[in-house]
N, CA, C and O atoms as CSV, one atom per row, in Angstrom:
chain,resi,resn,atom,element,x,y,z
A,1,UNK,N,N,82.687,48.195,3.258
A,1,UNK,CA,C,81.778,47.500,2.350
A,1,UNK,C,C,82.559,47.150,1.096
A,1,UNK,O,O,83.127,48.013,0.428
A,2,UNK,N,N,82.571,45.909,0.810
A,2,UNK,CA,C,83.505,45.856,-0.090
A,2,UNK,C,C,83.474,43.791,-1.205
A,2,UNK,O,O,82.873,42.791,-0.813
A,3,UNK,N,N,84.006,43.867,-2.008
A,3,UNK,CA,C,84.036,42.157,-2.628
A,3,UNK,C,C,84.892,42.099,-2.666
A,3,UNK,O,O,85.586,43.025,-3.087
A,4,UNK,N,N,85.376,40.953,-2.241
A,4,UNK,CA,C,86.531,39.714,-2.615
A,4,UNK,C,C,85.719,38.703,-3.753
A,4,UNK,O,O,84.566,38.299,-3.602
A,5,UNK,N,N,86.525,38.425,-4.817
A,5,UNK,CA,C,86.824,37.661,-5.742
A,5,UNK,C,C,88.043,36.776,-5.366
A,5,UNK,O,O,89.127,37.272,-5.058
A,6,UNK,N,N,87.849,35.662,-5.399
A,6,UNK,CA,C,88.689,34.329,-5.414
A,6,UNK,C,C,88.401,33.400,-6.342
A,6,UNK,O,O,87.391,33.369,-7.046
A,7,UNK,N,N,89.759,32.256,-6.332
A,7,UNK,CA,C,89.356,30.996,-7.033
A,7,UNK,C,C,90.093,31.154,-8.370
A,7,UNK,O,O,90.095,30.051,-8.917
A,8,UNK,N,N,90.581,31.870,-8.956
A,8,UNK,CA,C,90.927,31.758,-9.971
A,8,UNK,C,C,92.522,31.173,-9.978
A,8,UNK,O,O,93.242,31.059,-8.987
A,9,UNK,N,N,92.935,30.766,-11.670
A,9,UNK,CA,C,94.042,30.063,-11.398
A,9,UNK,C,C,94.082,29.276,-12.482
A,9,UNK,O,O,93.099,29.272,-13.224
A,10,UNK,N,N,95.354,28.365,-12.820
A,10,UNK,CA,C,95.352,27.848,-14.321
A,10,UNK,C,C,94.698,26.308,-14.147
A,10,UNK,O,O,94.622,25.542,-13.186
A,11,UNK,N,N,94.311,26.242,-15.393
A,11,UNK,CA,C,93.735,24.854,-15.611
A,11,UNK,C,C,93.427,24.382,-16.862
A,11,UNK,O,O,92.935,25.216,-17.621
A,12,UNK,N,N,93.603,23.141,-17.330
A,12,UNK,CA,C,93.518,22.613,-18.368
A,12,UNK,C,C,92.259,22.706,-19.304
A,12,UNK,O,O,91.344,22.170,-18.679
A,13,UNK,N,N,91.800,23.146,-20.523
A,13,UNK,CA,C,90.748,23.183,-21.172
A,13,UNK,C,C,90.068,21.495,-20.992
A,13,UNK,O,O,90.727,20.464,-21.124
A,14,UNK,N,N,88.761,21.570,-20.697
A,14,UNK,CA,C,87.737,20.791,-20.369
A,14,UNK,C,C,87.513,20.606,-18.685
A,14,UNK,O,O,86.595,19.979,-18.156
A,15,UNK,N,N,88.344,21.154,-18.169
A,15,UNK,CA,C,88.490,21.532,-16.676
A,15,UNK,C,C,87.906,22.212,-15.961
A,15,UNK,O,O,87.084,22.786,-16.675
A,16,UNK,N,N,87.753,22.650,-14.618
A,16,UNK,CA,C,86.161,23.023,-14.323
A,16,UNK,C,C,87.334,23.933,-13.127
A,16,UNK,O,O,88.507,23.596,-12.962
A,17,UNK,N,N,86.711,25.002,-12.478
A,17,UNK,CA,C,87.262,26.031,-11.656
A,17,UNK,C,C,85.459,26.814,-10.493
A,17,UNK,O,O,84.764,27.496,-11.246
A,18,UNK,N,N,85.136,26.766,-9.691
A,18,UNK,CA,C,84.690,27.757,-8.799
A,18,UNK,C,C,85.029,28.782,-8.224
A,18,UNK,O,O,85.665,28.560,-7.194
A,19,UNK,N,N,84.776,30.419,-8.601
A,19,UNK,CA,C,84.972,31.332,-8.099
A,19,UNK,C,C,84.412,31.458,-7.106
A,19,UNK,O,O,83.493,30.672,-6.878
A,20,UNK,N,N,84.804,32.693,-5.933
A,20,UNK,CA,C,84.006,32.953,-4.990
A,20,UNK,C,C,83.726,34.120,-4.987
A,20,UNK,O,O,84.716,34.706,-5.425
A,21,UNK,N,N,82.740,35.015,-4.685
A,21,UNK,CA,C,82.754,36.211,-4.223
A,21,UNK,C,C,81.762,36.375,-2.743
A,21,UNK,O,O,80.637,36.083,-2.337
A,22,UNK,N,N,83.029,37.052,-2.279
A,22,UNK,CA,C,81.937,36.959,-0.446
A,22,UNK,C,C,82.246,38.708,-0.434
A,22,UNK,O,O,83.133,39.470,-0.819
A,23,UNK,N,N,81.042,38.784,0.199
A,23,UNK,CA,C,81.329,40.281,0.318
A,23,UNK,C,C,81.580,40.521,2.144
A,23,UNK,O,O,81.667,39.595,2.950
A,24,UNK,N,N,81.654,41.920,2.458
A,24,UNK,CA,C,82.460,42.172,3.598
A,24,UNK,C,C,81.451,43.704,3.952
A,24,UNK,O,O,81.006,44.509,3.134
A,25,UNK,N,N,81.300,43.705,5.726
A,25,UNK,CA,C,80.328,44.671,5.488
A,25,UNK,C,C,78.794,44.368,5.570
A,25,UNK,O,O,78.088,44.566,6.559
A,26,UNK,N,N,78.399,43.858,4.376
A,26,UNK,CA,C,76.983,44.067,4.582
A,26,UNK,C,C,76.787,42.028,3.975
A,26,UNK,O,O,77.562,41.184,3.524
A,27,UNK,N,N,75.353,42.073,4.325
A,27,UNK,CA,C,75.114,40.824,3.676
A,27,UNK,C,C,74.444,40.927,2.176
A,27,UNK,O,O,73.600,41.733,1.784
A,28,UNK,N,N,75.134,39.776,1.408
A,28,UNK,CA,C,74.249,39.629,0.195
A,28,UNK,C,C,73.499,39.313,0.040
A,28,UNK,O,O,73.166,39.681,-1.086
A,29,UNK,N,N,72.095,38.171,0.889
A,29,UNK,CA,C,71.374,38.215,0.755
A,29,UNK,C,C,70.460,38.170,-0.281
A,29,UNK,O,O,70.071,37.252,-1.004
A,30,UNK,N,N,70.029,40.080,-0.160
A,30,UNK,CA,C,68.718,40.223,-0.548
A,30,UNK,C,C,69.761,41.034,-1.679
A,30,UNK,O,O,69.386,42.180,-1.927
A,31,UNK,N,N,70.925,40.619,-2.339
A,31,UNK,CA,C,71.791,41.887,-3.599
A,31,UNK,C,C,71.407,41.111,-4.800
A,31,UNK,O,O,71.027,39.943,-4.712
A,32,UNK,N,N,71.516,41.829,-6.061
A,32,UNK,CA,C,71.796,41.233,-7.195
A,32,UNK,C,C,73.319,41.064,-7.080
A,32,UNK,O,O,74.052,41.870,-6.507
A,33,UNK,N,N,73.663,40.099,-7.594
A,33,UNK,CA,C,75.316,39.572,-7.822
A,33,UNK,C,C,75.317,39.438,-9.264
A,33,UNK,O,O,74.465,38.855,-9.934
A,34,UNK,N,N,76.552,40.146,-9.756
A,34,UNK,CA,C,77.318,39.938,-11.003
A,34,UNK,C,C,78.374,39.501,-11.546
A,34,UNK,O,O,79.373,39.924,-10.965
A,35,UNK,N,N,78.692,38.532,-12.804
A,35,UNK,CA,C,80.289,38.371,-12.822
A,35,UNK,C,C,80.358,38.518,-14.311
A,35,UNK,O,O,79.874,37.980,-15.307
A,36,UNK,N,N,81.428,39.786,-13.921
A,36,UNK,CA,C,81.671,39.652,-15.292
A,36,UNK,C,C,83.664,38.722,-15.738
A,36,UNK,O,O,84.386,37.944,-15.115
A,37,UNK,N,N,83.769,39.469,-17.179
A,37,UNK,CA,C,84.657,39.076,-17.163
A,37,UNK,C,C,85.768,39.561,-18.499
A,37,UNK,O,O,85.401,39.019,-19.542
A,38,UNK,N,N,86.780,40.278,-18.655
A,38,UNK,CA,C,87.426,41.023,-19.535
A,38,UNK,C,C,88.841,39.901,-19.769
A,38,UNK,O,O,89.649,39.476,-18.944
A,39,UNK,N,N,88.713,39.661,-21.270
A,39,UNK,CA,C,90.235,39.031,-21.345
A,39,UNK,C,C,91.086,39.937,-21.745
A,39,UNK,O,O,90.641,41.075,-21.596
A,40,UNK,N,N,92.455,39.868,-22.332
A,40,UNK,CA,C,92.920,40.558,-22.803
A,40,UNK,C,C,93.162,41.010,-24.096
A,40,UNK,O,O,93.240,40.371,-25.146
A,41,UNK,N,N,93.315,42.699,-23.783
A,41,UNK,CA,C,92.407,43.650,-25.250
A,41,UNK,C,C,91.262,43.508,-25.598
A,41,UNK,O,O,90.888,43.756,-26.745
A,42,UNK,N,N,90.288,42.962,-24.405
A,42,UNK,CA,C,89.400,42.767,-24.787
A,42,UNK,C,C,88.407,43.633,-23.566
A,42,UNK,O,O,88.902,44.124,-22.552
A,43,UNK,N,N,87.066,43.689,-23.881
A,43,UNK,CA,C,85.823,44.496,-23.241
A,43,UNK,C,C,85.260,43.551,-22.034
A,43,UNK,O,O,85.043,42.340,-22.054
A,44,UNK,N,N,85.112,44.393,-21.091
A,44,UNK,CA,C,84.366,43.397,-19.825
A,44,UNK,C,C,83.219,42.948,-20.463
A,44,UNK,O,O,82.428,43.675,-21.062
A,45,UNK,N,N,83.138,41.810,-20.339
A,45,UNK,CA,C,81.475,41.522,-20.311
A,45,UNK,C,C,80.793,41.044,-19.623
A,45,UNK,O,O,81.313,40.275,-18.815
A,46,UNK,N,N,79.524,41.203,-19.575
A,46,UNK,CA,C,78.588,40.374,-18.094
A,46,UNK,C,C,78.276,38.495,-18.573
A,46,UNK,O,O,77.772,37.929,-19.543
A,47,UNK,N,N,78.866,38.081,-17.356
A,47,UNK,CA,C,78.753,36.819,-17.680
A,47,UNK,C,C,77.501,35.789,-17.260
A,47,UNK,O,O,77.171,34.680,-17.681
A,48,UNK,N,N,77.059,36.515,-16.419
A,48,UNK,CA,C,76.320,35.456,-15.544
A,48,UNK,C,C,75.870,36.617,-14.322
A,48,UNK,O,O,76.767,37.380,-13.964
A,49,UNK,N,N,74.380,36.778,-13.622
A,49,UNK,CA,C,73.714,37.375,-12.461
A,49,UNK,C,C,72.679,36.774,-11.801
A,49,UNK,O,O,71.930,35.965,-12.350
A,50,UNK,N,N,72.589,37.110,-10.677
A,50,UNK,CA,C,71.756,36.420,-10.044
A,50,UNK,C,C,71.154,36.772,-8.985
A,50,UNK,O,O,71.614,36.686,-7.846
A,51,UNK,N,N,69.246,37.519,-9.542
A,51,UNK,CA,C,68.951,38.425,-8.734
A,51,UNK,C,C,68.676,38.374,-7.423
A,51,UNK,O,O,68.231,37.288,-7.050
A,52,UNK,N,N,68.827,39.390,-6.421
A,52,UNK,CA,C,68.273,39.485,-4.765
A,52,UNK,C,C,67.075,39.666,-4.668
A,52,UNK,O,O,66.707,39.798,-3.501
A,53,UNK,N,N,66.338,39.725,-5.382
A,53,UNK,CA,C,64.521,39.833,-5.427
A,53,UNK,C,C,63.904,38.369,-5.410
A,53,UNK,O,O,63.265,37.786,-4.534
A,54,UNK,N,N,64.389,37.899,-6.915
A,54,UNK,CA,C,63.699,36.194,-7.389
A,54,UNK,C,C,64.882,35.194,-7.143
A,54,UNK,O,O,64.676,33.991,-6.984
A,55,UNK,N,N,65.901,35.653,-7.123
A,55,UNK,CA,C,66.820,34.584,-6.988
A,55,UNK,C,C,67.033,33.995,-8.666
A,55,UNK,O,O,67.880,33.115,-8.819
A,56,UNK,N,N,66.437,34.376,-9.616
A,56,UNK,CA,C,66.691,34.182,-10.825
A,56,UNK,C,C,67.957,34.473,-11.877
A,56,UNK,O,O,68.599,35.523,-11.845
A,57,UNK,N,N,68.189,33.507,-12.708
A,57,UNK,CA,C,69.761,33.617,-12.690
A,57,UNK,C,C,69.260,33.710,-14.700
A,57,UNK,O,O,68.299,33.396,-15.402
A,58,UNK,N,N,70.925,34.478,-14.910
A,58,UNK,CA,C,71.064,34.681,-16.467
A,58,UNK,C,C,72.321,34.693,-16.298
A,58,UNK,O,O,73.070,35.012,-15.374
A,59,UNK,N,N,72.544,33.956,-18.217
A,59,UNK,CA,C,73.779,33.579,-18.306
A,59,UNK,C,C,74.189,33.908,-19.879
A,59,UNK,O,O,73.259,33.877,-20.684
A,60,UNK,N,N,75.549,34.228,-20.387
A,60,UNK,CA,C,75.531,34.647,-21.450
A,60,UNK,C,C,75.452,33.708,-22.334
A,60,UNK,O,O,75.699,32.622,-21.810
A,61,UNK,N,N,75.076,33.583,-24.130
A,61,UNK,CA,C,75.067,32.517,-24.700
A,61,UNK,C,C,76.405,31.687,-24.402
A,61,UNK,O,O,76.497,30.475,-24.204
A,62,UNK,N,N,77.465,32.698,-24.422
A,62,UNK,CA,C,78.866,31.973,-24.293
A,62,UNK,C,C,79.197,30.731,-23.212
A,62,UNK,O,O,79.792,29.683,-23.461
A,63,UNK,N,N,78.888,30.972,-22.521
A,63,UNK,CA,C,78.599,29.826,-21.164
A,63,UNK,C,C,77.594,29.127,-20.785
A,63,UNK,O,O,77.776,28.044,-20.227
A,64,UNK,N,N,76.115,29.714,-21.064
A,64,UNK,CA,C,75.656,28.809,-20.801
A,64,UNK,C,C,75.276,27.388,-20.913
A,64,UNK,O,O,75.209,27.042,-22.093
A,65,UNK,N,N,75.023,26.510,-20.117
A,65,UNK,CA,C,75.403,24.839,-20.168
A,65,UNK,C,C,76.701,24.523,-19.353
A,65,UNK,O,O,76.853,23.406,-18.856
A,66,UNK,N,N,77.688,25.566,-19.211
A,66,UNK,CA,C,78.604,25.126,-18.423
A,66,UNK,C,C,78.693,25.783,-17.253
A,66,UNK,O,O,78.792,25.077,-16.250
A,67,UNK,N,N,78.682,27.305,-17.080
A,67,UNK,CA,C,78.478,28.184,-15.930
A,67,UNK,C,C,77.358,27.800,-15.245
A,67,UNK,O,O,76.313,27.443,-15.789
A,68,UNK,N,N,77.613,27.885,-13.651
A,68,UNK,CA,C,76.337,28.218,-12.977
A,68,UNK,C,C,76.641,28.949,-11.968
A,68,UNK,O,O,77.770,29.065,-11.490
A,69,UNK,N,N,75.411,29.602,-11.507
A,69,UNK,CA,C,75.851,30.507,-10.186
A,69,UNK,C,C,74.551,30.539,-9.245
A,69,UNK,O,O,73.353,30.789,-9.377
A,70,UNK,N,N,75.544,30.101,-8.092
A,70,UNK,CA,C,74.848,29.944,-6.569
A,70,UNK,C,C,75.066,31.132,-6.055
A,70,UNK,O,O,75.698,32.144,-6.360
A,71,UNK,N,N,74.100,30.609,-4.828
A,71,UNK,CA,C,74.792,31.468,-3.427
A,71,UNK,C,C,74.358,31.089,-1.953
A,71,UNK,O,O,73.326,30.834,-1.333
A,72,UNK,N,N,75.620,31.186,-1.754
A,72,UNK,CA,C,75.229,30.877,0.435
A,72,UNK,C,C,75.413,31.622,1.062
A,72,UNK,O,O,76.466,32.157,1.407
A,73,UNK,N,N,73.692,31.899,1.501
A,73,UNK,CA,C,73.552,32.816,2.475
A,73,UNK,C,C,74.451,32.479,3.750
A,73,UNK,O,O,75.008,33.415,4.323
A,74,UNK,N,N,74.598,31.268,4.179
A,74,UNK,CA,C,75.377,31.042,5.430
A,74,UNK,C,C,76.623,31.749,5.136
A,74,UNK,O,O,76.987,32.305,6.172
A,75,UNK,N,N,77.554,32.002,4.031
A,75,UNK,CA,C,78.535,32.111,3.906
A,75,UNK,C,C,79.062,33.763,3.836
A,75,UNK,O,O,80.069,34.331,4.260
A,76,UNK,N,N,77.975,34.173,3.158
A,76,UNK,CA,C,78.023,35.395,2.757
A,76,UNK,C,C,78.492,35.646,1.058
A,76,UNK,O,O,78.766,36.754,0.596
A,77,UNK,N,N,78.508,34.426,0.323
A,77,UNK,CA,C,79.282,34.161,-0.759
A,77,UNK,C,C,78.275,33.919,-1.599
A,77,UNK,O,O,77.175,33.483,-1.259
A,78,UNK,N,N,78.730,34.279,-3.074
A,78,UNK,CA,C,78.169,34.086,-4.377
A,78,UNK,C,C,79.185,33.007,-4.941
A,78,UNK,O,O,80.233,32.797,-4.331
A,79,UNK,N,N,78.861,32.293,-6.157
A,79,UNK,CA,C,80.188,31.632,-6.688
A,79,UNK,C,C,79.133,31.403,-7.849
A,79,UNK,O,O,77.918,31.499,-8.021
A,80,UNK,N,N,80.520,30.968,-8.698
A,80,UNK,CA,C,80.671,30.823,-10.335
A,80,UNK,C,C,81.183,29.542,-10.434
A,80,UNK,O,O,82.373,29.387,-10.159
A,81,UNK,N,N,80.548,28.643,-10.757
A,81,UNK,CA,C,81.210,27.418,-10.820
A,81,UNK,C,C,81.095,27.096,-12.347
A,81,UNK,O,O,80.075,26.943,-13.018
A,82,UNK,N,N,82.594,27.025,-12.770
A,82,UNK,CA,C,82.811,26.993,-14.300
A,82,UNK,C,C,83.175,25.579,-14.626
A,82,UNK,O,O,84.002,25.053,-13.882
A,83,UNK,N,N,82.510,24.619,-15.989
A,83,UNK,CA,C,82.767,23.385,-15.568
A,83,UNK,C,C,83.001,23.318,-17.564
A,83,UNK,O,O,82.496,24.083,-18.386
A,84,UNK,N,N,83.983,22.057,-17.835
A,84,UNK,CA,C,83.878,22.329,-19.085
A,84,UNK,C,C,84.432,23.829,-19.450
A,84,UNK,O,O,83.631,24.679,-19.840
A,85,UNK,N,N,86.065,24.180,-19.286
A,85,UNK,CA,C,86.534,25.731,-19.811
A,85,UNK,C,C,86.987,25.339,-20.937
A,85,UNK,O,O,87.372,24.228,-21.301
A,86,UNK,N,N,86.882,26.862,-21.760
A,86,UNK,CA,C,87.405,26.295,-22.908
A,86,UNK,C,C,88.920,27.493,-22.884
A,86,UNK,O,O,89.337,28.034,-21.859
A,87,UNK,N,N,89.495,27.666,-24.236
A,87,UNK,CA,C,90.522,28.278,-23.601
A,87,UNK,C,C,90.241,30.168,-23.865
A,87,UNK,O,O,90.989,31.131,-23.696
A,88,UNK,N,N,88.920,30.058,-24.306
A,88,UNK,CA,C,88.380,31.519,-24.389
A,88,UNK,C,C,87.478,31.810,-23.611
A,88,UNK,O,O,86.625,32.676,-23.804
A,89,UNK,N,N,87.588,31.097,-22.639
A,89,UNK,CA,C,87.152,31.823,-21.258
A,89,UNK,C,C,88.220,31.950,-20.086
A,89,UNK,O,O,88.173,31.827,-18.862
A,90,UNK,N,N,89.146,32.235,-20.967
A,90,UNK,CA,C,90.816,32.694,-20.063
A,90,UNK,C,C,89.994,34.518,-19.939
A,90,UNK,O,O,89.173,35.102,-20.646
A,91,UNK,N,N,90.621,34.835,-18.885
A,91,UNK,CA,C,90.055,36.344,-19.020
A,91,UNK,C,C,90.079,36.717,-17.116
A,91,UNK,O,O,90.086,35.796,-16.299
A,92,UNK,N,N,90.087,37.740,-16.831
A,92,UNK,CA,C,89.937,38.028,-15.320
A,92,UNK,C,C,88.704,38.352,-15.136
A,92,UNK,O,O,87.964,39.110,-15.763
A,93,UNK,N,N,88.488,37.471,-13.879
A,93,UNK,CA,C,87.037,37.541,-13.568
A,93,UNK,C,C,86.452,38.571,-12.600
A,93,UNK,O,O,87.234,38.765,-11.669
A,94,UNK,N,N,85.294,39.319,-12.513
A,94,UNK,CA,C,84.721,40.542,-11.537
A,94,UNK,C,C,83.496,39.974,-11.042
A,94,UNK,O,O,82.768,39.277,-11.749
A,95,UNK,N,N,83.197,40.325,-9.556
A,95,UNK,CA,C,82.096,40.426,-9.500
A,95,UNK,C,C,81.891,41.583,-8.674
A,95,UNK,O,O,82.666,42.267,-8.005
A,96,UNK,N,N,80.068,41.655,-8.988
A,96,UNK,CA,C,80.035,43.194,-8.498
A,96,UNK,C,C,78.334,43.528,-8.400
A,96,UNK,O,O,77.459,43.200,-9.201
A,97,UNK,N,N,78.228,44.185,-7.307
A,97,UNK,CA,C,76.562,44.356,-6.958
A,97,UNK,C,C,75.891,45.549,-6.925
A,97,UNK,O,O,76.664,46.335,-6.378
A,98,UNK,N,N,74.891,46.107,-7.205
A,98,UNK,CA,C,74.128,47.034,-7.454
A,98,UNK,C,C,73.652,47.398,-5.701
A,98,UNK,O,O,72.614,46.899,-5.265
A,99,UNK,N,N,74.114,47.874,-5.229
A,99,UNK,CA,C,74.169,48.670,-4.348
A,99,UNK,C,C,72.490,48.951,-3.524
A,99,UNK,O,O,72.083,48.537,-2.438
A,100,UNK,N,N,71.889,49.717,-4.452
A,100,UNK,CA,C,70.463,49.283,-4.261
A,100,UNK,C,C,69.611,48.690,-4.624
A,100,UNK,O,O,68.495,49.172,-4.819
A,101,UNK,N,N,69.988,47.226,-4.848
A,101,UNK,CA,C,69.162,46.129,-5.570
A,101,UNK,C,C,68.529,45.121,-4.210
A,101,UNK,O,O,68.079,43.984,-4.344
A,102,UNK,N,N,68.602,45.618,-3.370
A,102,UNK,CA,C,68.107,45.153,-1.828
A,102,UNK,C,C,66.697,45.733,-1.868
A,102,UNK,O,O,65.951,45.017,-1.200
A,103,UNK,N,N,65.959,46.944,-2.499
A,103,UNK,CA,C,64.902,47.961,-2.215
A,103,UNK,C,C,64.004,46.815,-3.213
A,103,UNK,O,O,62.867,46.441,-2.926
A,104,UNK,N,N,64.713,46.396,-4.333
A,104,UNK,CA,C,63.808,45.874,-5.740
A,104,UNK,C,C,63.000,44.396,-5.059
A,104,UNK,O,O,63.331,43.520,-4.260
A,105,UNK,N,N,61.804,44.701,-5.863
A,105,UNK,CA,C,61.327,43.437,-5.718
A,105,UNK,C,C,60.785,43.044,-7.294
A,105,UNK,O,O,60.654,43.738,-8.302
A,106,UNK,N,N,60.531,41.581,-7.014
A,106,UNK,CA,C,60.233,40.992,-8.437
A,106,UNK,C,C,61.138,41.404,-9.812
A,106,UNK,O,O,60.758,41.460,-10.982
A,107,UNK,N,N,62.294,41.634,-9.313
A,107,UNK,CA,C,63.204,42.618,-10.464
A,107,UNK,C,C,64.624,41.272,-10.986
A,107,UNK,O,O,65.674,41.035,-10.388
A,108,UNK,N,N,64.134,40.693,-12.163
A,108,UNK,CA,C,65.324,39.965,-12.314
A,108,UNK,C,C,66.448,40.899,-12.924
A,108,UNK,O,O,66.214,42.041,-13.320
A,109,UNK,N,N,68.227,40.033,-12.971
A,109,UNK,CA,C,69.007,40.582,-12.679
A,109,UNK,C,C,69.398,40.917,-14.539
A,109,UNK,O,O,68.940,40.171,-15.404
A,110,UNK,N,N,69.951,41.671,-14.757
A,110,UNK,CA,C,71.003,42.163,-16.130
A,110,UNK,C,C,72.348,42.350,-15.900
A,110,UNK,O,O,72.977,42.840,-14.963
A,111,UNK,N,N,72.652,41.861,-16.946
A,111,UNK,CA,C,74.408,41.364,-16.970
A,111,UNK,C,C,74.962,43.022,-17.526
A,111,UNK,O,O,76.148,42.896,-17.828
A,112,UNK,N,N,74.678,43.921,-17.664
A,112,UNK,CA,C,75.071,45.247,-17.943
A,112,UNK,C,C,75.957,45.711,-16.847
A,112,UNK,O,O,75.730,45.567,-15.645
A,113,UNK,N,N,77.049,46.316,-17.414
A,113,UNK,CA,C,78.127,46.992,-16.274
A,113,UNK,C,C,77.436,48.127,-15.926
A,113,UNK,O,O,77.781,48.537,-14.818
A,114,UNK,N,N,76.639,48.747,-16.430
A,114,UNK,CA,C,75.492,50.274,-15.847
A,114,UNK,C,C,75.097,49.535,-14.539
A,114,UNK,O,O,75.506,49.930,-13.447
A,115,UNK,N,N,74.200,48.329,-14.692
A,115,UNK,CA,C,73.820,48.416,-13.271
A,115,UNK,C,C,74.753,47.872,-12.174
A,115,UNK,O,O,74.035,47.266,-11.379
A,116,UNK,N,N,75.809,47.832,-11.853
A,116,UNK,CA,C,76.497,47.811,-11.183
A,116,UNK,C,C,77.117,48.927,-10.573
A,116,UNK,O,O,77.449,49.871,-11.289
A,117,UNK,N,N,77.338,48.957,-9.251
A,117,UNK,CA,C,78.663,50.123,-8.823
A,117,UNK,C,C,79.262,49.833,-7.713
A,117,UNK,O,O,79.757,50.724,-7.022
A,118,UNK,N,N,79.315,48.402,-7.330
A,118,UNK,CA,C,80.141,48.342,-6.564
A,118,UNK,C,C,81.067,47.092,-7.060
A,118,UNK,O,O,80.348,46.159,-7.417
A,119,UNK,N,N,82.351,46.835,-7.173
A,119,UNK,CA,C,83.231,46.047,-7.867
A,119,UNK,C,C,84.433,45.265,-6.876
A,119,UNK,O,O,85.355,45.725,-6.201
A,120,UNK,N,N,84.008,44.021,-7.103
A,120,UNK,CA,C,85.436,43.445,-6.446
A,120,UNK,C,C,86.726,43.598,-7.265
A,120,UNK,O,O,86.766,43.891,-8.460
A,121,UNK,N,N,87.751,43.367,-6.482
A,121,UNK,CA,C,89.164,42.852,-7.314
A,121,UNK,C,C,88.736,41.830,-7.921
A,121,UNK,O,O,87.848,41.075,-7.525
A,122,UNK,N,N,89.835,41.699,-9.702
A,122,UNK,CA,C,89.553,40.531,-10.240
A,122,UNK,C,C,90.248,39.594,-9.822
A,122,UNK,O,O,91.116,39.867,-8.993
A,123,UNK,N,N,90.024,37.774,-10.406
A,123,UNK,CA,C,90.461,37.048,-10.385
A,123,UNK,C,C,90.953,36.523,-11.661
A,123,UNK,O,O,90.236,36.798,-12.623
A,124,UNK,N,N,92.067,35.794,-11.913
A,124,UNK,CA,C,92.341,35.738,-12.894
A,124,UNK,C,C,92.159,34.166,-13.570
A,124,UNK,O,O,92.583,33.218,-12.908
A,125,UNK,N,N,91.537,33.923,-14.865
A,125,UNK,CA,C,91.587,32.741,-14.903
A,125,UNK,C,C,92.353,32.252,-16.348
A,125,UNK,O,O,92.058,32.599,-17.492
A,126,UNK,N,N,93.221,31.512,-15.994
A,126,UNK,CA,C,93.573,30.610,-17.610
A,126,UNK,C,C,93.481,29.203,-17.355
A,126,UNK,O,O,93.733,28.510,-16.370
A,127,UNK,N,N,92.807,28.832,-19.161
A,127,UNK,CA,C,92.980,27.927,-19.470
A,127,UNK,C,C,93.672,27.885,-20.999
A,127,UNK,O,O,93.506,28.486,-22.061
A,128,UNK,N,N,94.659,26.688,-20.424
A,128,UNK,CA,C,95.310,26.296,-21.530
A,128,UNK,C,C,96.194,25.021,-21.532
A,128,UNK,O,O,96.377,24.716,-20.353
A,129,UNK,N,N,96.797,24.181,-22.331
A,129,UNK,CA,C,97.287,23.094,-22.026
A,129,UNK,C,C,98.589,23.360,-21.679
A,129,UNK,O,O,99.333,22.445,-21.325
């Protein structure tokens, strides 16, 4: 049971990047999905979730208007599609699911690293010219 994080990689500020996270094991479905994201010397933070109950999505002030986040069930994948980067959203990206967020109903999602405990490898993203 486990996440893969992909997609990351350099790119020019005003430039747009899609992460992936597919998980392995079980289906996501019915999970809350999280992404966060820590630059350097700096604190993870929750960027963006998107609950397995409502399907309802939150996003931090920092991104929102440019972040969005899907998901395909066919695929088994969540993604982050970042459009418009600026160069302070250089930082390695996580995503990561609450384990028993399959039981919840009517429960939208929180960008808090507490509710999480299961964590992909990051991806790394820069932008810069």
């Amino acid at each position: 049971v486990q996440l893969q994080a992909s997609g990351g990689g350099l790119v020019e500020p005003g430039g747009s990047l899609r992460l992936s996270c597919a998980a392995s094991g079980f289906g996501l479905y019915y999970y809350t999905i999280g992404w966060f994201r820590q630059a350097p010397g700096g604190e993870r933070e929750g960027v963006s979730c998107i609950s397995g109950s409502t399907g309802s999505t939150d996003y931090s002030d920092s991104v929102k208007g440019r972040f969005s986040i899907s998901r395909d069930n066919t695929k088994n994948t969540v993604y982050l599609q970042m459009n418009s980067l600026k160069p302070e959203d250089t930082a390695v990206y996580y995503c990561a699911t609450d384990r028993g967020s399959w039981r919840l109903e009517n429960q939208p999602c929180k960008r808090m690293m507490s509710e999480y405990d299961l964590w992909g490898q990051g991806t790394l993203v820069t932008v810069s010219s």
